[in-house]
C-alpha positions as CSV (number, residue, x, y, z in Angstrom):
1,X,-154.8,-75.9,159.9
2,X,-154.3,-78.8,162.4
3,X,-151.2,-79.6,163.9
4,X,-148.9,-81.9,162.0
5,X,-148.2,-85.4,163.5
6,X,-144.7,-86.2,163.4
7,X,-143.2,-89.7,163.8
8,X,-139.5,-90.3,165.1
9,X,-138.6,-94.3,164.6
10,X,-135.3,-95.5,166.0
11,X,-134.3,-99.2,166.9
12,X,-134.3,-98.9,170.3
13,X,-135.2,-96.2,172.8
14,X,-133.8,-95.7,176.6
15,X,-133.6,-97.8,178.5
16,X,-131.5,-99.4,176.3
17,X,-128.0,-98.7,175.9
18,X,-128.1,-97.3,172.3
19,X,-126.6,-94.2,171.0
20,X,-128.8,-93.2,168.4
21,X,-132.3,-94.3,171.1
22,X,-130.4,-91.5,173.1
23,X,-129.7,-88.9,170.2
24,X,-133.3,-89.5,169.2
25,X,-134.5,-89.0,172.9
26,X,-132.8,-86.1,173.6
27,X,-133.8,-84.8,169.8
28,X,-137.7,-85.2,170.6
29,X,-137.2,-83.3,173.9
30,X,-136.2,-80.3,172.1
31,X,-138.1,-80.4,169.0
32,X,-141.2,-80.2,171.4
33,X,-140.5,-77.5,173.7
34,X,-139.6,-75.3,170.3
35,X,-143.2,-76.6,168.5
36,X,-145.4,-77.7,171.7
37,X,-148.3,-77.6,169.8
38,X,-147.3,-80.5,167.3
39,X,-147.9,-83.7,168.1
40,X,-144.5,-85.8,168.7
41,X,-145.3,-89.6,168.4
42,X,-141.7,-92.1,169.1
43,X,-141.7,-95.7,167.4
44,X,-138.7,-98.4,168.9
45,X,-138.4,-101.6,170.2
46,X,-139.4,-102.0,174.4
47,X,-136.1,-103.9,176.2
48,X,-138.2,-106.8,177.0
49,X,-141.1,-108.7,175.6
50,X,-143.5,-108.5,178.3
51,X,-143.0,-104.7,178.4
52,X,-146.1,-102.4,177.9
53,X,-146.6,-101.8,174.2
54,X,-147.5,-97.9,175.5
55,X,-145.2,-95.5,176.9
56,X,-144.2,-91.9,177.5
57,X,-140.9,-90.5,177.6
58,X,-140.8,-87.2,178.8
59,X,-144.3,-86.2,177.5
60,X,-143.5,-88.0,174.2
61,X,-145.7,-90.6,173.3
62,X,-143.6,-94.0,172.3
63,X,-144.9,-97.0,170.8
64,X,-143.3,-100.4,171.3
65,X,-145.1,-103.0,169.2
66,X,-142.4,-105.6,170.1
67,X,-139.2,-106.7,171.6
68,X,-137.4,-107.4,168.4
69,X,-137.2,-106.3,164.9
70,X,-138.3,-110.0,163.7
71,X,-141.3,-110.2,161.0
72,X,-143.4,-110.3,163.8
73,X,-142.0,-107.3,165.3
74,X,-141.9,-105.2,161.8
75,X,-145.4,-106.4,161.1
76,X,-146.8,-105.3,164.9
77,X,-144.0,-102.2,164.1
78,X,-146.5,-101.6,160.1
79,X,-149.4,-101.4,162.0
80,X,-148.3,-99.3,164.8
81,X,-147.1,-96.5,161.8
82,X,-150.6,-97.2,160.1
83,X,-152.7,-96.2,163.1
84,X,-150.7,-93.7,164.2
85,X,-151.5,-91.3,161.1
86,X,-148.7,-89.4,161.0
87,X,-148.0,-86.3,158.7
88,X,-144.2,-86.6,158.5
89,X,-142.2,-90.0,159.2
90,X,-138.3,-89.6,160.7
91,X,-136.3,-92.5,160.7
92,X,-133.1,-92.5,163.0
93,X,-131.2,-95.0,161.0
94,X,-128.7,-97.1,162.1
95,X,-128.3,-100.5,160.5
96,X,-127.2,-102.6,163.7
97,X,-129.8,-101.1,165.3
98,X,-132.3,-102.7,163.5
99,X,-130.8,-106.3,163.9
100,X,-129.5,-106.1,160.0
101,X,-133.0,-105.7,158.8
102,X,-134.9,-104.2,156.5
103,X,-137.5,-103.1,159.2
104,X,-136.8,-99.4,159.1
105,X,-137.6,-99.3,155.1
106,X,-140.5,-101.5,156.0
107,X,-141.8,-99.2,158.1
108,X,-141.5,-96.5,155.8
109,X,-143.0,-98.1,153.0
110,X,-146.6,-97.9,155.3
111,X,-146.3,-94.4,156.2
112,X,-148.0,-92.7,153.0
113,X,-146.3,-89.4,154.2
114,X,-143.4,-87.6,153.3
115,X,-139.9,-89.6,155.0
116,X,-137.0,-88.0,156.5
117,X,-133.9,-90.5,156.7
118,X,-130.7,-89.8,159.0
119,X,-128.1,-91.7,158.4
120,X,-125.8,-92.0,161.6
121,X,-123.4,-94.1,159.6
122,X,-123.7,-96.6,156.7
123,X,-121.7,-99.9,156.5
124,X,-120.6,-101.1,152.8
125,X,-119.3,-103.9,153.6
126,X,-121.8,-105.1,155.2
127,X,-124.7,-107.2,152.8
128,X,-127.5,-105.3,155.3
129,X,-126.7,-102.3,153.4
130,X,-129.1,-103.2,150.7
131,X,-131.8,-102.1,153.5
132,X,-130.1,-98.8,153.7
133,X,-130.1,-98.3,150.1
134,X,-133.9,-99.0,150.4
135,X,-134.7,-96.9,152.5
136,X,-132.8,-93.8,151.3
137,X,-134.6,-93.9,148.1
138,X,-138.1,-94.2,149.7
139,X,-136.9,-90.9,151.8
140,X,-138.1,-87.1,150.7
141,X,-134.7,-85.8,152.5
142,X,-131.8,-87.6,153.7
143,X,-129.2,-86.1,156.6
144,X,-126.0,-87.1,157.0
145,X,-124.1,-86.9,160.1
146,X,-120.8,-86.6,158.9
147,X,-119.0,-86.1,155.8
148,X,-117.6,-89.8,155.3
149,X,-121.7,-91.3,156.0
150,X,-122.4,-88.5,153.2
151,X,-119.7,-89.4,150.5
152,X,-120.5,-93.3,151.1
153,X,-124.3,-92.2,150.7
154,X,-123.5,-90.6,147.2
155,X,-121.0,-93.6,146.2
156,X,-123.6,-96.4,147.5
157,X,-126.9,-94.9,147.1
158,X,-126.3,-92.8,144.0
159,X,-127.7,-89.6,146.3
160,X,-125.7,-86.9,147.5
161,X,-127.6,-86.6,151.1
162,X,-129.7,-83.1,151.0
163,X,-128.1,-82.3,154.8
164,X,-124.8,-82.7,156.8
165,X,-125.3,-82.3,160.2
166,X,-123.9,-84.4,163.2
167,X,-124.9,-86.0,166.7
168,X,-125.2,-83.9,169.7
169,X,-124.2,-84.7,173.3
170,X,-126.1,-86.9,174.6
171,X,-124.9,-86.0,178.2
172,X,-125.1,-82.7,179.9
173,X,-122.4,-81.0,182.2
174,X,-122.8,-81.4,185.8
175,X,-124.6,-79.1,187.8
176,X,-122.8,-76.3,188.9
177,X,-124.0,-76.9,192.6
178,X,-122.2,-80.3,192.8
179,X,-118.7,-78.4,192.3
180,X,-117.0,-81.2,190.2
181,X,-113.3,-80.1,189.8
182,X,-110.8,-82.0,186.9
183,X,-108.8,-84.6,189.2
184,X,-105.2,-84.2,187.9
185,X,-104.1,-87.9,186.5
186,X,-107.9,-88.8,186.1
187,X,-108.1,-90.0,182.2
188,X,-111.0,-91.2,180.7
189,X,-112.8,-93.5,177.8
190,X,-116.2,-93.2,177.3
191,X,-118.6,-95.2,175.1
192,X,-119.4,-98.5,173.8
193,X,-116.8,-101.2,174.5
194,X,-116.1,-103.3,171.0
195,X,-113.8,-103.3,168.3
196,X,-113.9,-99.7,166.7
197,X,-112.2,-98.8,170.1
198,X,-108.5,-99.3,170.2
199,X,-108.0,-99.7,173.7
200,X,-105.7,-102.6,173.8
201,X,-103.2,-99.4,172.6
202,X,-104.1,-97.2,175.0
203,X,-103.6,-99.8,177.5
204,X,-100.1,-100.5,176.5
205,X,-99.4,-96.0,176.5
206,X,-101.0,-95.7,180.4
207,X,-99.0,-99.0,181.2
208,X,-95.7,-97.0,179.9
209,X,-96.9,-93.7,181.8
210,X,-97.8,-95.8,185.2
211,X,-93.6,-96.3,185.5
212,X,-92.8,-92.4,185.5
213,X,-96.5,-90.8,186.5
214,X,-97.8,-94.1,189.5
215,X,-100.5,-91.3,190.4
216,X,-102.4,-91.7,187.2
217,X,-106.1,-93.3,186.5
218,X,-107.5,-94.5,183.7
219,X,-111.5,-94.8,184.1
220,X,-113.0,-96.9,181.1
221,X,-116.9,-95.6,181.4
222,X,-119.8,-98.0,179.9
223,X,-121.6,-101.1,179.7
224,X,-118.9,-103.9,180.6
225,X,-119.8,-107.6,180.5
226,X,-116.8,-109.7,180.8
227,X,-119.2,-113.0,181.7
228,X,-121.4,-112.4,178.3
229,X,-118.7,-110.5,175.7
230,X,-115.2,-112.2,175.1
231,X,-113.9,-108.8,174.1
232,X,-114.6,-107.9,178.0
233,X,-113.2,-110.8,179.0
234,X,-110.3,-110.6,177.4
235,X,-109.9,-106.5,178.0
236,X,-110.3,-107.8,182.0
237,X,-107.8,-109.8,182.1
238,X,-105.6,-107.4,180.3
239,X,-106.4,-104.5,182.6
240,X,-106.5,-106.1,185.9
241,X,-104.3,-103.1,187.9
242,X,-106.4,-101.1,190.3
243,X,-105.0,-97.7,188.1
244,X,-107.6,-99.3,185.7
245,X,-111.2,-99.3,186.1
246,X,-114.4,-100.6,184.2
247,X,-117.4,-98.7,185.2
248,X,-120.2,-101.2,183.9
249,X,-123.8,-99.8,182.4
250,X,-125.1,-96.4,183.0
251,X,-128.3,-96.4,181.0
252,X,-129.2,-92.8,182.3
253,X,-127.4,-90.5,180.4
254,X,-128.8,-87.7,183.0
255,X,-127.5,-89.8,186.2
256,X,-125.3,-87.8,188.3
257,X,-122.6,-90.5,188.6
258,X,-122.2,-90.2,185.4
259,X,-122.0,-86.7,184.4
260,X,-119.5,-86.8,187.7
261,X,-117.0,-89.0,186.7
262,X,-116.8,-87.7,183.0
263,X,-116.1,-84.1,184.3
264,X,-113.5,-85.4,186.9
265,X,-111.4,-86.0,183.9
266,X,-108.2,-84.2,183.0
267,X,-108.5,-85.9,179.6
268,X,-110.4,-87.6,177.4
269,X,-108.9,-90.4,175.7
270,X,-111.2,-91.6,172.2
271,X,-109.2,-93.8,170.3
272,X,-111.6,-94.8,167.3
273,X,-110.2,-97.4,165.0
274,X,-111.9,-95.6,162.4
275,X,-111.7,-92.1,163.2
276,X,-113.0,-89.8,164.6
277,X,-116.1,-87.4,163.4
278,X,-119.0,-85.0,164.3
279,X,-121.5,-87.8,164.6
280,X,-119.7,-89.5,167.8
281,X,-121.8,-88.7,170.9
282,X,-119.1,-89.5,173.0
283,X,-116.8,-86.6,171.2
284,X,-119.6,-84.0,171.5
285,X,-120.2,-84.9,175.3
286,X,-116.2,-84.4,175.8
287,X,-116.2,-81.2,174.3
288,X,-120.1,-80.3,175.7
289,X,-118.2,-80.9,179.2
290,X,-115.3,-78.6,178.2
291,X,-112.6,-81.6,178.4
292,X,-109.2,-81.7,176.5
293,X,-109.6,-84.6,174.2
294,X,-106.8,-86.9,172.4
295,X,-108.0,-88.8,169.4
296,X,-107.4,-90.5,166.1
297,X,-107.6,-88.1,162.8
298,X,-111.1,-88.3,160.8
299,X,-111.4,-90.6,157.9
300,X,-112.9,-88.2,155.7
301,X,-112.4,-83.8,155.9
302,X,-114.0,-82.7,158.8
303,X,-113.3,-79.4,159.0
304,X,-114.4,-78.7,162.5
305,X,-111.9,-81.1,164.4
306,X,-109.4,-79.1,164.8
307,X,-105.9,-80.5,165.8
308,X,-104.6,-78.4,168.6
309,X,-107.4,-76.2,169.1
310,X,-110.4,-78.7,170.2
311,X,-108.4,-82.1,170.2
312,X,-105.2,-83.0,169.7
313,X,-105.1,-86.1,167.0
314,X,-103.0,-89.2,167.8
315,X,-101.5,-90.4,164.6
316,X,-100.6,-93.5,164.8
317,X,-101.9,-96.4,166.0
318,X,-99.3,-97.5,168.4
319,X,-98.8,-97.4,172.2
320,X,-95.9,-94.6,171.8
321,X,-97.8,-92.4,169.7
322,X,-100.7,-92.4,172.6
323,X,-97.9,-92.4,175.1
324,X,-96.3,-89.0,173.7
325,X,-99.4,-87.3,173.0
326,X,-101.1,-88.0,176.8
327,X,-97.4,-87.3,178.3
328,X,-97.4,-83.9,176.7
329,X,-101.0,-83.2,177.7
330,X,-100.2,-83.6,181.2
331,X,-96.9,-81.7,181.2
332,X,-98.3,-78.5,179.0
333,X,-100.7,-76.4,180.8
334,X,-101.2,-74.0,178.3
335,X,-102.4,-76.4,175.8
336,X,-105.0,-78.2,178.4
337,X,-106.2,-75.0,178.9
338,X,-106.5,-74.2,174.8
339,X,-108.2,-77.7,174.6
340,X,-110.6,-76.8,177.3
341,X,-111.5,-73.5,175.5
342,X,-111.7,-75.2,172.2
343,X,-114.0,-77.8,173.2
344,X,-117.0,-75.3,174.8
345,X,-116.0,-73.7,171.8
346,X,-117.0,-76.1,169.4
347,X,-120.2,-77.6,171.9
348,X,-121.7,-74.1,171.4
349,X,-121.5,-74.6,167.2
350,X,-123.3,-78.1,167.7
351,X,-125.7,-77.2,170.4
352,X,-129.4,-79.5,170.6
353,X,-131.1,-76.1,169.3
354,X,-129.2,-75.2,166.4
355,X,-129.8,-78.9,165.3
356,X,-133.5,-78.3,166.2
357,X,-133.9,-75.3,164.3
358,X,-132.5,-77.4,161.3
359,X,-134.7,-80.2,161.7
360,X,-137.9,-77.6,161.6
361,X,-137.1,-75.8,158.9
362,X,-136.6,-78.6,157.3
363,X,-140.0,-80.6,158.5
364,X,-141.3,-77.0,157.6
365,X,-140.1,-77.4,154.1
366,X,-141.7,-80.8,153.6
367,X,-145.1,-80.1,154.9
368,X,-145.2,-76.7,152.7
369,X,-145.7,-75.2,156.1
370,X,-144.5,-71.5,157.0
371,X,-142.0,-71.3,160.0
């Protein structure tokens, strides 16, 4: 029997800046070291138009048929699935990813194989979730990556999602040669910069703490483009101190500056405006790198978040809730300590090869192949 060809397809791939391009990455890297005889074939967009159509990332062959998922680009994008044959199709979905298209169903709909869907969140209010919809009945198996993407899949889609499993850590310690030791005062925020961040409230809690605690640092790590974004804009001229710093871009989730300032961090501060949840990278790399993190409750049960134990939740969203909760981080060593237990903790339960294994049993199941 021949080795199966498997197909990831995710909006965008690194270089780009895209959290799911990165899950998906860092997904193919293991699922190939654990089946290296399987051929692992990786469909996104390239970052710019007159970008080679042919790549390799990490030994995995990626196909860029165009800069943009326009009806050219899904057309070039039908053709690439076509020739490429595969056995099994997986689509990393993620609406915005797509540009609000119905590209990743399109793609589907060419494969003639069986289609693995995840769903790394789904958006009802927006009217791009027809394309979703679409493209979750076209699937064989559909994973969720957390419960409140699952429960809107059942309420939207009329299918309870046949997995629930979540987004692993897209960034990796740093190496214990480079010693990096937790900088008391250092706190950090680490993702995307947009709305779903409160960070005008955790502004106004470090602006409080900076009158009793003038020491402290708050370093706000990601791509940061006040001259494009008026949100940036806006957020630098709010948080013009020097106790407040914008790191800009760092596309390499492996770069050593990176996984250097994240593990300087006494805290991590993650103060979704809609919650928090297993399928936020930048959760799993705080608790991957062992940090004590303070964020806002889940929207939907999640029973591994663990107030106390591997976070402690901010309830409220308002400057003296954050204020209280970082104060008493700082001031109680025995629960910094508990949070750094509880997040290694939890990064061992969500590791990259118990989501592997997952993903083969379950590519197993589909191709009626034995483990």
């Amino acid at each position: 029997m021949s080795a199966p060809r498997i197909l990831m397809i995710s909006g965008a791939a690194p270089p780009i800046i895209d959290g799911v391009g990165h899950y998906a990455a860092r997904l193919l890297h293991v699922l190939r070291a654990r089946r290296p005889t399987w051929r692992w074939l990786w469909l996104a967009r390239r970052e710019r138009w007159y970008d080679s159509p042919l790549a390799s990332y990490r030994g995995i062959s990626l196909l860029k048929p165009h800069h943009a998922w326009n009806r050219l680009g899904t057309a070039l994008g039908r053709q690439a699935v076509r020739l490429a044959r595969p056995d099994l199709v997986h689509v990393q979905e993620q609406i915005h990813s797509f540009y609000e298209t119905g590209a990743a169903a399109r793609l589907a709909e060419v494969a003639g194989c069986p289609i693995v869907t995840t769903l790394h969140e789904l958006h009802a209010e927006l009217p791009s979730v027809r394309h979703t919809v679409d493209l979750v009945r076209r699937s064989a198996a559909v994973v969720a990556n957390d419960r409140r993407t699952a429960d809107r899949c059942r309420e939207i889609a009329g299918r309870q999602p046949d997995e629930c499993w979540w987004s692993g850590s897209n960034v990796t310690p740093p190496e214990p040669a480079w010693n990096v030791r937790a900088v008391p005062g250092v706190l950090t925020t680490f993702g995307q910069i947009n709305h779903l961040k409160s960070l005008d409230v955790v502004g106004a809690a470090f602006e409080r703490l900076l009158e009793r605690r003038p020491h402290l640092q708050w370093r706000i790590v990601g791509p940061f483009a006040p001259r494009r974004l008026s949100l940036h804009a806006e957020l630098a001229r709010r948080f013009s101190r020097p106790e407040i710093s914008f790191t800009g871009a760092l596309p390499d989730l492996d770069d050593r500056r990176l996984r250097t300032l994240l593990g300087e961090s006494q805290a991590m501060l993650l103060p979704f405006a809609d919650g928090a949840s297993v399928r936020r990278g930048t959760l799993q790399a705080a608790w991957a790198l062992g940090l004590p993190v303070l964020t806002t409750p889940p929207p939907a049960e999640e029973p591994a978040i663990v107030d106390g134990e591997n976070c402690l939740l901010v309830r409220g969203a308002e400057a003296g809730a954050w204020a209280a909760a970082i104060e008493r981080l700082l001031t109680d060593r025995e629960l910094e300590a508990r949070l750094r237990g509880g997040s290694l903790r939890t990064a061992a339960e969500f590791s990259w090869a118990r989501l592997a294994g997952r993903h083969l049993d379950l590519y197993d199941r589909l191709l009626a192949r034995p483990s």
